[in-house]
N, C-alpha and C positions, 0 to 999 in steps of 0.2 A: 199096794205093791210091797212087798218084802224086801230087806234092805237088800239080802242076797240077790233079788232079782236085779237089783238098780246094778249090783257092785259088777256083775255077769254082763249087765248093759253096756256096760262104760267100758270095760274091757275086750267086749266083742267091738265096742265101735274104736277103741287105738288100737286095734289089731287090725283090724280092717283098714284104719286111716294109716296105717303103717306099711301093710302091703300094697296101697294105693300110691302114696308115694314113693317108694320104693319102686314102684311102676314108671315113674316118672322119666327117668334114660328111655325107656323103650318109646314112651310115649313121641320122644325129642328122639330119637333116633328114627321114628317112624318119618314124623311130621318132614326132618332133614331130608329126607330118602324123596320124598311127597314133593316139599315144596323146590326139587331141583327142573320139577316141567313147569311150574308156573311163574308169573309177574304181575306185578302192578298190584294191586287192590287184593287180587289171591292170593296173590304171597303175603302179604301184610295182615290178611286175616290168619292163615294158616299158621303164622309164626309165632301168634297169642294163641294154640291152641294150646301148648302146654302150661301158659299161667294160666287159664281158664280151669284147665285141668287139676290145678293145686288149690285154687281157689274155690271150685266146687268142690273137692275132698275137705280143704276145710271149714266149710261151710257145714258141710253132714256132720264133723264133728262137733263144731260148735253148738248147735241144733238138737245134736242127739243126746249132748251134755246136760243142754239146758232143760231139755224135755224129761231128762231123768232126774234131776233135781229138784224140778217143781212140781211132778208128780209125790 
């Protein structure tokens, strides 16, 4: 792989981790919206859905770093 490819990699993937999080209000603005019909156990799942949400974005980046590095 050519370094150009890698450097195009990393930059597509914090472009992408960038507009993902940047996603994140909508996400919490959704989830708010969602969790005003439910309780108990629903609610309590529904309300980790936005750090789940930042946690798997950053997880693809950490991943897609590391895969382009050790390549």
């Amino acid at each position: 792989m050519a370094k150009d490819d890698k450097i195009g990699g990393l930059f597509m993937t914090f472009l992408l981790m960038i507009i993902g999080l940047a996603l994140t209000g909508t996400v919490q603005s959704m989830v708010t919206t969602a969790a005003a019909d439910l309780d108990g156990a629903a609610l309590a799942l529904m309300n980790l859905v936005p750090l789940f949400w930042v946690i798997i974005i950053l997880a693809i980046g950490i991943a897609a770093v590391y895969a382009q590095l050790k390549a």
